[in-house]
C-alpha positions in Angstrom: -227.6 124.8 94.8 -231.0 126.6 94.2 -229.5 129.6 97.1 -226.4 130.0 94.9 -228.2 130.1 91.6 -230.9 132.8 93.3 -227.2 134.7 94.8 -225.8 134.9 91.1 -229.0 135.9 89.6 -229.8 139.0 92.5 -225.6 139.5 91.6 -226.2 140.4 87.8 -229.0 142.3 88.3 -227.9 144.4 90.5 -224.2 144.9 88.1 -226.5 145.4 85.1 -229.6 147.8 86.6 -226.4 149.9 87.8 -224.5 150.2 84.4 -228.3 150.7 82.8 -228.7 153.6 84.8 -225.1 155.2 84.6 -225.8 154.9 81.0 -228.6 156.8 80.3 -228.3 159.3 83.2 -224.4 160.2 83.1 -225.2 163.1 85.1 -227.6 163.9 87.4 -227.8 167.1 87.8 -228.8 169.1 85.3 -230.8 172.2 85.2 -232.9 172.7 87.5 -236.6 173.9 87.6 -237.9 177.1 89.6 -238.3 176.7 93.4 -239.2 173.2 94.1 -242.7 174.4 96.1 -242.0 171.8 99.8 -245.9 172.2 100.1 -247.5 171.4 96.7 -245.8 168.9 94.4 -247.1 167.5 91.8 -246.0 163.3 91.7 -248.2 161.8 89.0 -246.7 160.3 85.7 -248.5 162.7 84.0 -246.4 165.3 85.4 -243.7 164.1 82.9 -245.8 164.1 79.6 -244.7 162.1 76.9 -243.6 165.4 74.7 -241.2 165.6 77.9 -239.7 162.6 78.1 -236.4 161.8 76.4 -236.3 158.9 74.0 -232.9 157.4 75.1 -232.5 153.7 74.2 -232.1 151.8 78.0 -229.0 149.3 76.9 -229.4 147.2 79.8 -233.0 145.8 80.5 -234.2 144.7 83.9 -234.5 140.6 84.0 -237.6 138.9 82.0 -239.0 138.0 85.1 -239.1 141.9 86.1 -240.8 142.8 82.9 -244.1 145.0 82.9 -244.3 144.8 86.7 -245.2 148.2 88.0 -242.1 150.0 89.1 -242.4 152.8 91.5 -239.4 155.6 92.2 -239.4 157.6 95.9 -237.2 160.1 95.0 -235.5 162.0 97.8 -234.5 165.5 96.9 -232.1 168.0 98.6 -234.8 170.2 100.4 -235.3 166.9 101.9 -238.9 166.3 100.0 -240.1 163.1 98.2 -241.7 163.2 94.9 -243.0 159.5 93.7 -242.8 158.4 89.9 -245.0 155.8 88.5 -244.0 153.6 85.8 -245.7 151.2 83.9 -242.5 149.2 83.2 -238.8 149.3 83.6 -238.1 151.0 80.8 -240.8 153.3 81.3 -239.1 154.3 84.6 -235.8 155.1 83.1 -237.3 157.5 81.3 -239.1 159.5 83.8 -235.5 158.9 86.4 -233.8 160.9 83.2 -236.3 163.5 83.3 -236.8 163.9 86.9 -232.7 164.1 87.2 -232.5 167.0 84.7 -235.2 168.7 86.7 -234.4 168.6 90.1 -231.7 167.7 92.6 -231.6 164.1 93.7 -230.0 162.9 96.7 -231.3 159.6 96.7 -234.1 157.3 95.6 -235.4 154.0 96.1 -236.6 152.0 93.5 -239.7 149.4 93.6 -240.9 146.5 92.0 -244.2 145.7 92.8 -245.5 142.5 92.1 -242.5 140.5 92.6 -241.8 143.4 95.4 -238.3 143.7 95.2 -236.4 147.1 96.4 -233.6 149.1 95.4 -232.1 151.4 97.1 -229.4 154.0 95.6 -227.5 155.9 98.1 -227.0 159.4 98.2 -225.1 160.7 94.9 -221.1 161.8 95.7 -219.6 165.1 94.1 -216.1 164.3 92.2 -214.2 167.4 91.7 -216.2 169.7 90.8 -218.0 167.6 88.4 -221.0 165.5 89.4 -220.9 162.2 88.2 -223.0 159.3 89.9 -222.0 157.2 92.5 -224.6 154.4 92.7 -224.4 151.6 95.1 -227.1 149.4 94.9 -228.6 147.5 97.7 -230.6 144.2 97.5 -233.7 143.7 99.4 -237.0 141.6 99.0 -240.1 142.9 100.4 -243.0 139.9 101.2 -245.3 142.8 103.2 -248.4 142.8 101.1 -248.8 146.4 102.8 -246.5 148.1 100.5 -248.6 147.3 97.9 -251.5 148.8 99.3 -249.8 152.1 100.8 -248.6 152.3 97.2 -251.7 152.1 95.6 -253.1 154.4 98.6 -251.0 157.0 97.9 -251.6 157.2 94.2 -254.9 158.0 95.0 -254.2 160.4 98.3 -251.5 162.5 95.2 -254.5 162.9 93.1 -256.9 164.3 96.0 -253.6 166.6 96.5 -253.3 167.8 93.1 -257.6 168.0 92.6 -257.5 170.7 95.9 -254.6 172.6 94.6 -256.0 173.0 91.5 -259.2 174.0 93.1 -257.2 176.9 95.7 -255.6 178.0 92.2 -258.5 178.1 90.5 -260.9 179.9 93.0 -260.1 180.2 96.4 -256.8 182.7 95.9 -258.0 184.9 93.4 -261.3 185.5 94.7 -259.8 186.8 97.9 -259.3 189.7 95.8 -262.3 190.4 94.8 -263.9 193.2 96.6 -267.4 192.0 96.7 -267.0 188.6 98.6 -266.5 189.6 102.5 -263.4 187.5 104.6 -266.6 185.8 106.3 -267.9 184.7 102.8 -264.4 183.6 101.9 -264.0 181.6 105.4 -267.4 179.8 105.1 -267.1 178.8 101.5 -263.6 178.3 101.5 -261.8 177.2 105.0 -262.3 173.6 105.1 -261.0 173.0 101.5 -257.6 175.2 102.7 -257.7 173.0 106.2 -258.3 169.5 104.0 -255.4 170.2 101.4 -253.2 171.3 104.6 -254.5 167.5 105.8 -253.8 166.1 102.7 -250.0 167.3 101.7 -249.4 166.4 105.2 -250.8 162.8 104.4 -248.7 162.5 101.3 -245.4 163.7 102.3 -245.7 160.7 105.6 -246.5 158.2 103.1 -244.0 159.1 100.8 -241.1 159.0 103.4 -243.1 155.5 105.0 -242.4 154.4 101.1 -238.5 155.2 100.8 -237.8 154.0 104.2 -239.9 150.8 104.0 -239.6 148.3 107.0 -241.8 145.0 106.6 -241.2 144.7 110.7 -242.4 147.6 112.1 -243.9 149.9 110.0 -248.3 150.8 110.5 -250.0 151.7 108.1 -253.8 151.9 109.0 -252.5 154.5 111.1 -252.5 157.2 108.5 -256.0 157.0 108.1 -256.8 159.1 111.6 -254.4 162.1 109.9 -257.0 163.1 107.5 -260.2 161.4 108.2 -261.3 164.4 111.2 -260.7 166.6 108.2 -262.8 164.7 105.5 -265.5 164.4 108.3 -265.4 168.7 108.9 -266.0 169.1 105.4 -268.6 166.7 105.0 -270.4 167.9 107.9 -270.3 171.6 106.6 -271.1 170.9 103.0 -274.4 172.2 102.9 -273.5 175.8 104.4 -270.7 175.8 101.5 -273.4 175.1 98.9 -276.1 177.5 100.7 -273.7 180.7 100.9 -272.2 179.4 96.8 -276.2 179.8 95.8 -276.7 182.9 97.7 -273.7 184.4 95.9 -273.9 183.1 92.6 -277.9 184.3 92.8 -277.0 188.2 94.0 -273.2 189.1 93.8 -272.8 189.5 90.0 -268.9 190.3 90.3 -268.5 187.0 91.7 -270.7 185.2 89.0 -269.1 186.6 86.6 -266.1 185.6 87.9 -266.9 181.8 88.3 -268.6 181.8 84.8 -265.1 183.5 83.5 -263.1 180.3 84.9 -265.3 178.1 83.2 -264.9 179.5 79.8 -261.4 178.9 80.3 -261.8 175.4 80.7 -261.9 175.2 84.6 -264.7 172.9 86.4 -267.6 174.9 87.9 -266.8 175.8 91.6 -269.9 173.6 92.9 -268.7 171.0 91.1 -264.8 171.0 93.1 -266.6 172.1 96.0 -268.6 168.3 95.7 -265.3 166.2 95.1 -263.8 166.1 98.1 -267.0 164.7 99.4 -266.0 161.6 97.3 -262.9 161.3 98.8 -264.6 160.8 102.3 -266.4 158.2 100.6 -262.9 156.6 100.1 -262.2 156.7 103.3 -265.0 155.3 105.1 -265.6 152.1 103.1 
């Protein structure tokens, strides 16, 4: 008796997620954004901002039980990368799917609940003459690997690392390569390892964010990971102080380059010995 009540309960969420999400994402494809960079993406919430988001009303709420769990989305897109949204609830989620759709070209994504860890899955998105209208058949699965969880939570903090050494290569490291007074061997010793780490790093995040969409409690490792970026943590960490040494000696006697630094700060960014001493946290991370 319990089974079947559990059956028709997994039965009519499924039918009502689906019409929820037809409903306030008729079509998903919209416009799309400029090229969809396959090295650097940016996957945080943030990335939606609320003055982005639209306010449409979700008809169809996920069950009581699934309310203000964290809900995760691994979005699959058609250049065959991943991009990860964050929700703080159901609803939440919707919102950011709505956006995301009008942005980019999905093919698929899964969706996760992650305390009661149960997984969605939406297969890939069929084309009706000529029109796109969504096709989505929902599959049922429950998750009891605690390690989704974690890799979840590990990844969240790996995106940020990714969007932090980005920032930093946009920042500094690209534009001062133009600058006539800093050598190629001043640009390599200040600057190689953070180019090597966020090579590391994206490298990290786009494993973890295909581990997440294809998640098998049976056989998949996730302590693995760890050896794919720690060799590159521990370079940095080990050449820190010849960074900071040659930084000094710059800041101290090349005034083009001072100037240039003290330019990016007024303009709001972090001083460059200050991203050049973040990573080193993230080592941190990864030893304890």
């Amino acid at each position: 008796m319990t089974d079947d009540v559990e059956e028709r309960r997994k039965s009519s969420f499924k039918r009502r997620f689906s019409l929820d999400i037809m409903r306030t994402a008729p079509k998903l494809f919209f416009r799309r954004t400029s090229n969809i960079d396959s090295q650097v993406m940016t996957l945080k919430v943030s990335d939606f901002g609320d003055d982005s988001l639209q306010r449409s009303p979700v008809s169809s709420p996920l069950p009581v039980s699934a309310k203000k769990e964290k809900v995760f989305g691994v979005l699959l897109l058609e250049n065959n990368t991943y991009k990860v949204l964050n929700g703080e609830d159901e609803r939440h989620l919707n919102q950011l799917l709505i956006q995301a759709h009008e942005d980019y070209t999905v093919v698929s994504y899964r969706l996760i609940i992650q305390n009661i860890r149960y997984t969605f899955r939406i297969e890939p998105i069929r084309k009706r003459q000529g029109s796109l209208s969504p096709r989505l058949d929902v599959t049922f699965s429950f998750a009891e690997d605690r390690r989704i969880d974690i890799l979840l939570e590990w990844l969240n903090s790996e995106t940020d690392s990714c969007q932090f050494l980005h920032n930093l290569v946009e920042s500094y490291v690209k534009p001062l390569r133009q600058l006539p007074s800093l050598t190629d061997e001043d640009h390599e010793v200040i600057f190689k390892d953070v180019e090597q780490l966020l090579k590391a790093t994206l490298d990290l995040v786009q494993k973890m964010q295909c581990l997440c969409s294809n998640w098998n409690d049976s056989d998949n490792s996730v302590g693995c990971l760890f050896s794919e970026v720690i060799d590159s943590y521990n370079t940095y960490v080990t050449n820190y102080p010849k960074y900071i040494r040659r930084l000094e000696a710059k800041m101290k006697f090349d005034q083009s380059f001072s100037q240039f630094c003290q330019g990016q700060e007024s303009r709001g960014k972090l001083p460059l010995e200050t991203l050049l001493y973040l990573p080193m946290l993230g080592s941190m991370t990864c030893k304890n």
